[in-house]
N, CA, C and O atoms as a GROMACS GRO file, in nm:
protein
  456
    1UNK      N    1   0.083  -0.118   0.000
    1UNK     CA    2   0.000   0.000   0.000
    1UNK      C    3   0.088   0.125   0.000
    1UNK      O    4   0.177   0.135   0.084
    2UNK      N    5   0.061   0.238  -0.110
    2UNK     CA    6   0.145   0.374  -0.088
    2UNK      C    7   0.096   0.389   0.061
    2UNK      O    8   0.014   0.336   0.135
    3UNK      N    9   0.208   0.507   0.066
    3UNK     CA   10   0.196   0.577   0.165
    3UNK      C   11   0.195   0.732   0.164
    3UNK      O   12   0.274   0.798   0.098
    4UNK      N   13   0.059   0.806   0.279
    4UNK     CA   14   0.026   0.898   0.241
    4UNK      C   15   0.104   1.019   0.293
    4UNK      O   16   0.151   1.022   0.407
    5UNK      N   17   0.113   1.085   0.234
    5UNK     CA   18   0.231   1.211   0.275
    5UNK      C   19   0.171   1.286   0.344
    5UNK      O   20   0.054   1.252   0.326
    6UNK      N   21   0.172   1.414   0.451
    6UNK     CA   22   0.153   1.460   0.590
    6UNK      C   23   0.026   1.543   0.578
    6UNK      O   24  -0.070   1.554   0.655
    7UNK      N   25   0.056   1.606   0.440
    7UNK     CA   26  -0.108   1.728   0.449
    7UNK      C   27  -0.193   1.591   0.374
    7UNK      O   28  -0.306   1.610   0.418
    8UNK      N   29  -0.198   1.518   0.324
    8UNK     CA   30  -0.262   1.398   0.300
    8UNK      C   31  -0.341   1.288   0.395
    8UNK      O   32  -0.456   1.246   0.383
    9UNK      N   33  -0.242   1.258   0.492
    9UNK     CA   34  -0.283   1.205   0.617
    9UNK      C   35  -0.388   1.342   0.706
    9UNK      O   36  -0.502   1.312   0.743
   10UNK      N   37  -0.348   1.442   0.723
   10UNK     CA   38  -0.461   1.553   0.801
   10UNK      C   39  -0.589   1.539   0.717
   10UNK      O   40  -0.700   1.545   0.769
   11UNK      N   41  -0.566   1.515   0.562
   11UNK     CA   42  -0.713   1.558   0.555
   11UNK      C   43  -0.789   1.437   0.505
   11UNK      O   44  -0.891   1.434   0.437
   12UNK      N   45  -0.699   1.315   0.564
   12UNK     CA   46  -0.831   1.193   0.592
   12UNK      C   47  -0.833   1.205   0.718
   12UNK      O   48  -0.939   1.205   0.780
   13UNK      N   49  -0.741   1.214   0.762
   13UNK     CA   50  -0.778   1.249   0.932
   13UNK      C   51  -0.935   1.339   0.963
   13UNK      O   52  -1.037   1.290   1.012
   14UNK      N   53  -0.921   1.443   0.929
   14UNK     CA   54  -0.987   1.562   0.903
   14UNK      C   55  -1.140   1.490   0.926
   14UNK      O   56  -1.223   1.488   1.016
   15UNK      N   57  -1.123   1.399   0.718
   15UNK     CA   58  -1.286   1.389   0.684
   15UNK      C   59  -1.292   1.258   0.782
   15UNK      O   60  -1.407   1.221   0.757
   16UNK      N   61  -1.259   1.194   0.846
   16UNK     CA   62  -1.303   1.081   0.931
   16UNK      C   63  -1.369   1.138   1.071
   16UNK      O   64  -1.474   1.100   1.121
   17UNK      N   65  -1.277   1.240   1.121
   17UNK     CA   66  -1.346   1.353   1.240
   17UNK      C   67  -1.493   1.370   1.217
   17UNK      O   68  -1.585   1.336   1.292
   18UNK      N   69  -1.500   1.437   1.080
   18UNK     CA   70  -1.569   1.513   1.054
   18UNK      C   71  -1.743   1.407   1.048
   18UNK      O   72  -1.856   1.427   1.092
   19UNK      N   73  -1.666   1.278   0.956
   19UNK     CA   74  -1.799   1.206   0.954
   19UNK      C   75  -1.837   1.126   1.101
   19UNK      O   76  -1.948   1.088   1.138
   20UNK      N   77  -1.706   1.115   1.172
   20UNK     CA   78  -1.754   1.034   1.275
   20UNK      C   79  -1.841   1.119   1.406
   20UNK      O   80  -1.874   1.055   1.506
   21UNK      N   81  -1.865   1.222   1.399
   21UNK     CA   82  -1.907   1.359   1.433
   21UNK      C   83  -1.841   1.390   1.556
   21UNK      O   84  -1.904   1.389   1.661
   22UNK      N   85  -1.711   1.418   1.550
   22UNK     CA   86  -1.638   1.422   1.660
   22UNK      C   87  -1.611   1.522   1.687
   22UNK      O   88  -1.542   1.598   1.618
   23UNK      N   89  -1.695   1.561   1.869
   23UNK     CA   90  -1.727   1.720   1.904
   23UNK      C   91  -1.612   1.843   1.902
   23UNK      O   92  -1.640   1.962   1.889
   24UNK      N   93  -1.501   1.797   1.914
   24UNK     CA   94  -1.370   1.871   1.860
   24UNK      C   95  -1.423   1.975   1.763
   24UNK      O   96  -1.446   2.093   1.793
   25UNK      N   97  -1.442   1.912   1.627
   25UNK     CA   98  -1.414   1.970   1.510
   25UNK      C   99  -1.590   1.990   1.497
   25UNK      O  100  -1.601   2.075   1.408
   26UNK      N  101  -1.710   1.957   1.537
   26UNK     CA  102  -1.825   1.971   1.545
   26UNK      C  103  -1.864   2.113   1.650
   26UNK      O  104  -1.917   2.218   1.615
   27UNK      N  105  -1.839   2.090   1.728
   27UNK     CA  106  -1.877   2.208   1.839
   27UNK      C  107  -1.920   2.146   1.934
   27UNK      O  108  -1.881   2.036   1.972
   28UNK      N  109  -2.028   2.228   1.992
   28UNK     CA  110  -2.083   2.147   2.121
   28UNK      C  111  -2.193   2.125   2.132
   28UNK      O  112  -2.268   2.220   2.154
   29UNK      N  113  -2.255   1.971   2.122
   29UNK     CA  114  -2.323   1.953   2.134
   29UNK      C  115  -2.478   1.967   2.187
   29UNK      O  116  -2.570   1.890   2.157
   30UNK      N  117  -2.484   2.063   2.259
   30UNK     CA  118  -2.539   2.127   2.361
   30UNK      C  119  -2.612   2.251   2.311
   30UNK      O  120  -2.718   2.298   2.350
   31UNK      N  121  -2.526   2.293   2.212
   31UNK     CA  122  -2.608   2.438   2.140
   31UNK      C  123  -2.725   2.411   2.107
   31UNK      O  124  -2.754   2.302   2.056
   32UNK      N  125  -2.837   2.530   2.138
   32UNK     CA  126  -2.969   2.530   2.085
   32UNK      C  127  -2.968   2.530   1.926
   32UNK      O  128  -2.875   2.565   1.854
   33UNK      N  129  -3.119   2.472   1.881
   33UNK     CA  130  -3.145   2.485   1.740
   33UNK      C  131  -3.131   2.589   1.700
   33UNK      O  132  -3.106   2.676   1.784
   34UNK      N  133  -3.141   2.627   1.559
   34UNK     CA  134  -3.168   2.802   1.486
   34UNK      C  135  -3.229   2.783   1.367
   34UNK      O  136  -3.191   2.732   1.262
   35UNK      N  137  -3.338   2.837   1.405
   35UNK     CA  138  -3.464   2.835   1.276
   35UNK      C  139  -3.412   2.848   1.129
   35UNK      O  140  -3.362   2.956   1.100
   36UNK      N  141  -3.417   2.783   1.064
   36UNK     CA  142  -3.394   2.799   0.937
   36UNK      C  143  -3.430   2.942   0.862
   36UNK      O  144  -3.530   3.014   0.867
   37UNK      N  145  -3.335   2.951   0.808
   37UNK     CA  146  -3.385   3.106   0.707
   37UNK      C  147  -3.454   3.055   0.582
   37UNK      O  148  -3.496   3.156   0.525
   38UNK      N  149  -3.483   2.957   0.519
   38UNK     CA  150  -3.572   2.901   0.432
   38UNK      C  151  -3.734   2.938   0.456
   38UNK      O  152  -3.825   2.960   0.376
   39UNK      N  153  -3.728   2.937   0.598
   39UNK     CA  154  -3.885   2.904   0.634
   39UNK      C  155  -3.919   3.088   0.664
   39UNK      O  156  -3.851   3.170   0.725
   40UNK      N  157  -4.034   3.103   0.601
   40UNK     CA  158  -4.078   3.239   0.536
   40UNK      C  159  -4.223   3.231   0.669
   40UNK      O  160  -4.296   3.132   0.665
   41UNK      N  161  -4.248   3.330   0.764
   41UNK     CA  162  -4.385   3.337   0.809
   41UNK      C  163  -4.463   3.395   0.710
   41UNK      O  164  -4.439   3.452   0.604
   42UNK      N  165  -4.588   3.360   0.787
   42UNK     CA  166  -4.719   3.417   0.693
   42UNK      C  167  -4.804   3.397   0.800
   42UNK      O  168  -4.817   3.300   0.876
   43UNK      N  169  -4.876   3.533   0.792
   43UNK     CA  170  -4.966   3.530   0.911
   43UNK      C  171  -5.126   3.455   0.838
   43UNK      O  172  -5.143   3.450   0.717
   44UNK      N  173  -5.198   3.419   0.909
   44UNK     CA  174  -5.369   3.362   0.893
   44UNK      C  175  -5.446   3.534   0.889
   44UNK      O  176  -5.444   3.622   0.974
   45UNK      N  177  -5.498   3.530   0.780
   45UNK     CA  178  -5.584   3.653   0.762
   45UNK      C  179  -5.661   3.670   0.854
   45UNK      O  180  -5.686   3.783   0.895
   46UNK      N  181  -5.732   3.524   0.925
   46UNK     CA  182  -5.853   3.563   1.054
   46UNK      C  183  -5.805   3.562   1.172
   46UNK      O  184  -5.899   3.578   1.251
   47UNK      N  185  -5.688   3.550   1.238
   47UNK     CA  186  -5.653   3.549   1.340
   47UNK      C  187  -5.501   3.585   1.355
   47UNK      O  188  -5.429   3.591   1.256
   48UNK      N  189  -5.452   3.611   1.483
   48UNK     CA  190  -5.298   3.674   1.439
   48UNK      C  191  -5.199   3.598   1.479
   48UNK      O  192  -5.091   3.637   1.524
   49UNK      N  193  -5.258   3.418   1.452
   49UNK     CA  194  -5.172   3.325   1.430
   49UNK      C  195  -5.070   3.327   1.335
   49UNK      O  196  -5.100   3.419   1.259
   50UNK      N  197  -4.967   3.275   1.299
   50UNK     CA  198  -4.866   3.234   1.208
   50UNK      C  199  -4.866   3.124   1.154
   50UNK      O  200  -4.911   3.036   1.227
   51UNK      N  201  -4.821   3.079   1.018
   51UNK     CA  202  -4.752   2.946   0.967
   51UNK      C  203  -4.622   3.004   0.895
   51UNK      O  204  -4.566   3.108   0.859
   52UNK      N  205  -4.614   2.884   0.897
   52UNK     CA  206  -4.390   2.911   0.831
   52UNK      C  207  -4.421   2.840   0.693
   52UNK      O  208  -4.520   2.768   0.686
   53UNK      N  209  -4.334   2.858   0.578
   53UNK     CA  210  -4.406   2.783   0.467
   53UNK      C  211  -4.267   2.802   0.410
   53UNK      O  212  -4.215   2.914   0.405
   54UNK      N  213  -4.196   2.676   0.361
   54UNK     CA  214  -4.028   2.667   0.303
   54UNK      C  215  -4.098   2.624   0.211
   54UNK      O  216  -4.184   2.536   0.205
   55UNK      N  217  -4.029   2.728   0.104
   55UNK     CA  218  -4.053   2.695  -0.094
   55UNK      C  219  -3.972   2.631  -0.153
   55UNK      O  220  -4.004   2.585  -0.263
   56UNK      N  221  -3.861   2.610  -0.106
   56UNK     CA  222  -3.804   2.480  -0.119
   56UNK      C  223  -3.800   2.388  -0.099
   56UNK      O  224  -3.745   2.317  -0.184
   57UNK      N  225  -3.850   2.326   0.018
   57UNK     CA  226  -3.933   2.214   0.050
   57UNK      C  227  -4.077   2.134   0.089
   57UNK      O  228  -4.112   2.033   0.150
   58UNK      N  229  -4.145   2.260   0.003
   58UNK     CA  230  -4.268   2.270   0.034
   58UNK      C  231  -4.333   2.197   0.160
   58UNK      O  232  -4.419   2.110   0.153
   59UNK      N  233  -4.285   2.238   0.257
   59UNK     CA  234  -4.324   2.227   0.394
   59UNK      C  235  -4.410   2.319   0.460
   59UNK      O  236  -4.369   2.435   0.466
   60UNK      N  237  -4.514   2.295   0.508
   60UNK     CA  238  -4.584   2.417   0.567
   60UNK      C  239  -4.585   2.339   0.715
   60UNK      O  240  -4.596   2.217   0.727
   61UNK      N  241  -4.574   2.418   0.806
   61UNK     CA  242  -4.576   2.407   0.928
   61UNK      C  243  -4.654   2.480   1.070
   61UNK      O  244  -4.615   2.596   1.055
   62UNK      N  245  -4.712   2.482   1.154
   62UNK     CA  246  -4.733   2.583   1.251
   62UNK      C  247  -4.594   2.608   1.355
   62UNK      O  248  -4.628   2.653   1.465
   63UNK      N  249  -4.452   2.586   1.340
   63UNK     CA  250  -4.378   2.571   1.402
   63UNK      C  251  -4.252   2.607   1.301
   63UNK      O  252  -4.233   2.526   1.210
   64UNK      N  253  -4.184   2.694   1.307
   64UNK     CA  254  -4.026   2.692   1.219
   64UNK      C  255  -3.967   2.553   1.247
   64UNK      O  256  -3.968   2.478   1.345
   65UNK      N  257  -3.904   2.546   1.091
   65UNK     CA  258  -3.811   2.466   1.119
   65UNK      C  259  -3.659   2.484   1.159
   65UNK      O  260  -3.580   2.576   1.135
   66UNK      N  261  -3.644   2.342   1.243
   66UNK     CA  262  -3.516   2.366   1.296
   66UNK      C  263  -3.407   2.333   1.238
   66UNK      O  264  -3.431   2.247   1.152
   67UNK      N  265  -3.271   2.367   1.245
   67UNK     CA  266  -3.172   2.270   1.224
   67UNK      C  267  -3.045   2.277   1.298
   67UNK      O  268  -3.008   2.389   1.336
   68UNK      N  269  -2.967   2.167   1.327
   68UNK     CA  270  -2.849   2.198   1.432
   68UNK      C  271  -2.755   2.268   1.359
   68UNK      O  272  -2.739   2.266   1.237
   69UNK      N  273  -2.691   2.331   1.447
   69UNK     CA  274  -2.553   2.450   1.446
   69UNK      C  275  -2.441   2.394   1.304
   69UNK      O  276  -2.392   2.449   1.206
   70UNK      N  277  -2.437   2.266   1.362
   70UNK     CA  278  -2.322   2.170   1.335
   70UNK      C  279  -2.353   2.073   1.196
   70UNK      O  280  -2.452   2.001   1.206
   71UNK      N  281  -2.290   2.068   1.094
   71UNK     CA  282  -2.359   1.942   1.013
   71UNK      C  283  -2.213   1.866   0.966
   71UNK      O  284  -2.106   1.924   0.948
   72UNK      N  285  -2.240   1.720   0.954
   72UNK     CA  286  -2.101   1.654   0.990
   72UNK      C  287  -2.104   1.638   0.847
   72UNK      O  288  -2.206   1.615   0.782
   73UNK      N  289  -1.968   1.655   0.790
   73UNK     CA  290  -1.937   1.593   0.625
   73UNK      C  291  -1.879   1.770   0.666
   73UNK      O  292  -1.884   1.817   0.779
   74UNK      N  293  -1.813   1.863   0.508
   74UNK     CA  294  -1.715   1.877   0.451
   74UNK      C  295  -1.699   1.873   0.329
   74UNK      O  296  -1.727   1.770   0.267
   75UNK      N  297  -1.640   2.009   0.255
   75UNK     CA  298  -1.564   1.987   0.158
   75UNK      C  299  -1.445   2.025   0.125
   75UNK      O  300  -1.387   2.131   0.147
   76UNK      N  301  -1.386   1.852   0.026
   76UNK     CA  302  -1.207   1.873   0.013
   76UNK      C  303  -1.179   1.939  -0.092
   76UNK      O  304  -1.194   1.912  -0.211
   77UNK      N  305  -1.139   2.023  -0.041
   77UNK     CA  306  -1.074   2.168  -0.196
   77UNK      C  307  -0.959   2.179  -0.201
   77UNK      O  308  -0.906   2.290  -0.211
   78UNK      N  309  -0.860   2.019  -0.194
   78UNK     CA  310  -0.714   2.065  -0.252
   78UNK      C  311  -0.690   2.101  -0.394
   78UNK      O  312  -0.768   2.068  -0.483
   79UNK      N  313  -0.586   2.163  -0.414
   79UNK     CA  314  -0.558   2.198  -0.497
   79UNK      C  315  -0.520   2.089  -0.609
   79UNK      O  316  -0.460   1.987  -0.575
   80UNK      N  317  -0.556   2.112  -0.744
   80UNK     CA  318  -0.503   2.003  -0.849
   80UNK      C  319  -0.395   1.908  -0.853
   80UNK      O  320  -0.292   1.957  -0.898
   81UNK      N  321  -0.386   1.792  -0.821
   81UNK     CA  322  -0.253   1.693  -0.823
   81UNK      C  323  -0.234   1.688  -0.711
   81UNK      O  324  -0.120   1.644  -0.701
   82UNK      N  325  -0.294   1.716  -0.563
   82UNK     CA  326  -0.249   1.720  -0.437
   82UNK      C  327  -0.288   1.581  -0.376
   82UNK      O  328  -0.239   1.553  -0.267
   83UNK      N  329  -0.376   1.485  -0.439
   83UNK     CA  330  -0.402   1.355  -0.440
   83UNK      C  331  -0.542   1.351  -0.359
   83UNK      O  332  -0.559   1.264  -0.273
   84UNK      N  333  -0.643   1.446  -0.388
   84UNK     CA  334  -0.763   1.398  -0.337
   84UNK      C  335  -0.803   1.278  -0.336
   84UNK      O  336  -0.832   1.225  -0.229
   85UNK      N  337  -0.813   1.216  -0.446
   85UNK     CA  338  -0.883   1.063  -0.481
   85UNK      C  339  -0.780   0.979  -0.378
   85UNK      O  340  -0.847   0.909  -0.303
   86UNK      N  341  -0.639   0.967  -0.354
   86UNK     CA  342  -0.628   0.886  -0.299
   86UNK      C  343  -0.637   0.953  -0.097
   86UNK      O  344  -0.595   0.888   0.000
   87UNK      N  345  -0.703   1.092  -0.091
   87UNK     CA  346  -0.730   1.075   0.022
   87UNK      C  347  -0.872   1.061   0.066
   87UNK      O  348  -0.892   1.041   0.186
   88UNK      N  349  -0.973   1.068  -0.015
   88UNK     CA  350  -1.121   0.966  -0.018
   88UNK      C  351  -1.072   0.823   0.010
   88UNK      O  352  -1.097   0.759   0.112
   89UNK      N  353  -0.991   0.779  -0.104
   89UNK     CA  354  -0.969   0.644  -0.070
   89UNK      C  355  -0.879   0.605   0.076
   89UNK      O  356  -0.880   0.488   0.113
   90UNK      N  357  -0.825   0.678   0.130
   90UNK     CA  358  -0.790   0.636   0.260
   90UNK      C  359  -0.886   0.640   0.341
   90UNK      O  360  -0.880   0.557   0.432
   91UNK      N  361  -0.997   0.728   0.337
   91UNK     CA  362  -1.088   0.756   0.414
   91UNK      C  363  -1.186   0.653   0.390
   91UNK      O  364  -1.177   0.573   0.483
   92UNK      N  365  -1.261   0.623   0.323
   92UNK     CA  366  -1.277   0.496   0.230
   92UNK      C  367  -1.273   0.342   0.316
   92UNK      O  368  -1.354   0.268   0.373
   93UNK      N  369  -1.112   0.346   0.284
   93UNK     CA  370  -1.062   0.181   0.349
   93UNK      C  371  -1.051   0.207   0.498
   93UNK      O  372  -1.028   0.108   0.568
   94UNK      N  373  -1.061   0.310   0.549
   94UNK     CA  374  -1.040   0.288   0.741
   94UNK      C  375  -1.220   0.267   0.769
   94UNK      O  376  -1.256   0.303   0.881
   95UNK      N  377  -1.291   0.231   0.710
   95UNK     CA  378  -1.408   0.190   0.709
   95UNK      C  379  -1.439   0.033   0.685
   95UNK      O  380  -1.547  -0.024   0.704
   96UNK      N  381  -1.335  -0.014   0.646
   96UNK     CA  382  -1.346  -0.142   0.603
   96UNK      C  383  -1.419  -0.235   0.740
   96UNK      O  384  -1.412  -0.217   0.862
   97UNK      N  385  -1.483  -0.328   0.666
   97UNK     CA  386  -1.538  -0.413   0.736
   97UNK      C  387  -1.440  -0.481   0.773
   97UNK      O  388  -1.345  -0.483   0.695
   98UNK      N  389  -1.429  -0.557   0.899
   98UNK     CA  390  -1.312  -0.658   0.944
   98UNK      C  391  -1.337  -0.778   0.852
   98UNK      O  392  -1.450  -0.774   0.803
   99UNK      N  393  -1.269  -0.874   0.818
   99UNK     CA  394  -1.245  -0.980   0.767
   99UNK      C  395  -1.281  -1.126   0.801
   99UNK      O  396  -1.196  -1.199   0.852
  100UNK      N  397  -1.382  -1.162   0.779
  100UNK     CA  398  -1.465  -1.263   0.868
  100UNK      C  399  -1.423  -1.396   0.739
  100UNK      O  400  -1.395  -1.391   0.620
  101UNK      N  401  -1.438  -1.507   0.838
  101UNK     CA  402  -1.409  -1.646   0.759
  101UNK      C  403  -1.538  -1.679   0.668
  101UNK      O  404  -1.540  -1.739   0.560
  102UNK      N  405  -1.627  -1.632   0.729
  102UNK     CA  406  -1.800  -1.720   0.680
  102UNK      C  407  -1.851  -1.569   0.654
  102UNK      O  408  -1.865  -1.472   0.727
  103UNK      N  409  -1.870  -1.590   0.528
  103UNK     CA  410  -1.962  -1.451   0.457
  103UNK      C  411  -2.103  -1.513   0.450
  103UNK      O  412  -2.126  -1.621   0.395
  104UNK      N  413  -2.200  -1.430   0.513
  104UNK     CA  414  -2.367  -1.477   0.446
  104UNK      C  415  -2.436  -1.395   0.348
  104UNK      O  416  -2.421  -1.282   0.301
  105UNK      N  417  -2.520  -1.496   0.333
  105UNK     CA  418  -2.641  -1.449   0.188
  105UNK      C  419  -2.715  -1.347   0.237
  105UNK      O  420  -2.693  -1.302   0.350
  106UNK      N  421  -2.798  -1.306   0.167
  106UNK     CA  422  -2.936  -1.211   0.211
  106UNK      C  423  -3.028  -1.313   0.306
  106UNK      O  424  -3.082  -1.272   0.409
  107UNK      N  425  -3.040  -1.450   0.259
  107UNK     CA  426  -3.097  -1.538   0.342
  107UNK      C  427  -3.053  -1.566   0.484
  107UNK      O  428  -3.125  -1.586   0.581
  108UNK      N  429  -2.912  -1.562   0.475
  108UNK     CA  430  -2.858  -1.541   0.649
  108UNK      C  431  -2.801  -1.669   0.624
  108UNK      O  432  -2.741  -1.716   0.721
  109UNK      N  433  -2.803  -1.736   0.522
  109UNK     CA  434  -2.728  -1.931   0.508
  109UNK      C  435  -2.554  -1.883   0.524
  109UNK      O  436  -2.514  -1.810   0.433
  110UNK      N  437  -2.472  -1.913   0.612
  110UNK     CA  438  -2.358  -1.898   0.579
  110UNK      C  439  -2.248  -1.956   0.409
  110UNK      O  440  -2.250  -2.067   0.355
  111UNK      N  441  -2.186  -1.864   0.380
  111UNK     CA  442  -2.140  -1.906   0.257
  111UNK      C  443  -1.972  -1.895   0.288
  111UNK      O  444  -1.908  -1.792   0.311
  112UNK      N  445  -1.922  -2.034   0.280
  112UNK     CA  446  -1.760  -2.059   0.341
  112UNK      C  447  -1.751  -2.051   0.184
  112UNK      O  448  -1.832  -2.069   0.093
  113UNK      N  449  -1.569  -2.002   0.192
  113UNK     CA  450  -1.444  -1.972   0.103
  113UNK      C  451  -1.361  -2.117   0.108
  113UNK      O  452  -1.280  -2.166   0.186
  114UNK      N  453  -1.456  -2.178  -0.078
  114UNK     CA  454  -1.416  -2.330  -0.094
  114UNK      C  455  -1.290  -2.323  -0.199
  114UNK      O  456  -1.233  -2.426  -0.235
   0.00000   0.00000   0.00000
C-alpha cells in the first residue's frame, strides 16, 4: 500500500473527524437549534396566528423549522494533483469491514471460502 504524505494524512484524518461527528471539530453539542432562514412566516388573515411555509421544501408548518448548528461531512478543496482521490480512498478503506471467515447471503445461510 502507498503511503500517504503529511497534508494527505490531516485531511483523511480531518474527513473521518468530521464524519464520525467528533465534538472537537463539530462544536458542542449542547447548542440550541436556529430556525432555518428558508422558512418564510405568513400570518392567517382571521386570526394573528402564524404558519412558516419553506418553498423549497414545500413544507408548511405551525412551528419553524429547525436545524443543528453543526452538520457533519465537509468539503475537500485541494488543490489540483495534491491527491484527493487517494485521500477519499484512505478515508474509504479505514471503514473497512473486518475480515470474517464465513460470509452470508441475504438469506442469512452462511457461505464458506471453498
Amino acid at each position: 500500500l502507498p503511503e500517504l504524505r503529511p497534508y494527505q494524512r490531516r485531511a483523511a484524518y480531518w474527513m473521518l473527524k468530521r464524519e464520525r461527528g467528533d465534538p472537537i471539530t463539530l462544536g458542542n453539542k449542547e447548542e440550541s437549534q436556529f430556525i432555518s432562514p428558508l422558512s418564510i412566516s405568513v400570518g392567517f388573515l382571521d386570526s394573528a396566528s402564524k404558519m412558516f411555509f419553506n418553498p423549497f421544501s414545500g413544507n408548511i408548518s405551525l412551528a419553524p423549522e429547525c436545524f443543528a448548528p453543526r452538520i457533519p461531512g465537509g468539503i475537500l478543496a485541494d488543490e489540483m494533483g495534491l491527491g484527493k482521490t487517494v485521500e477519499l480512498l484512505a478515508c474509504i478503506f479505514s471503514h473497512r469491514k473486518p475480515a470474517e471467515d464465513e460470509i452470508s447471503t441475504f438469506d442469512g445461510s452462511p457461505v464458506t471460502d471453498d
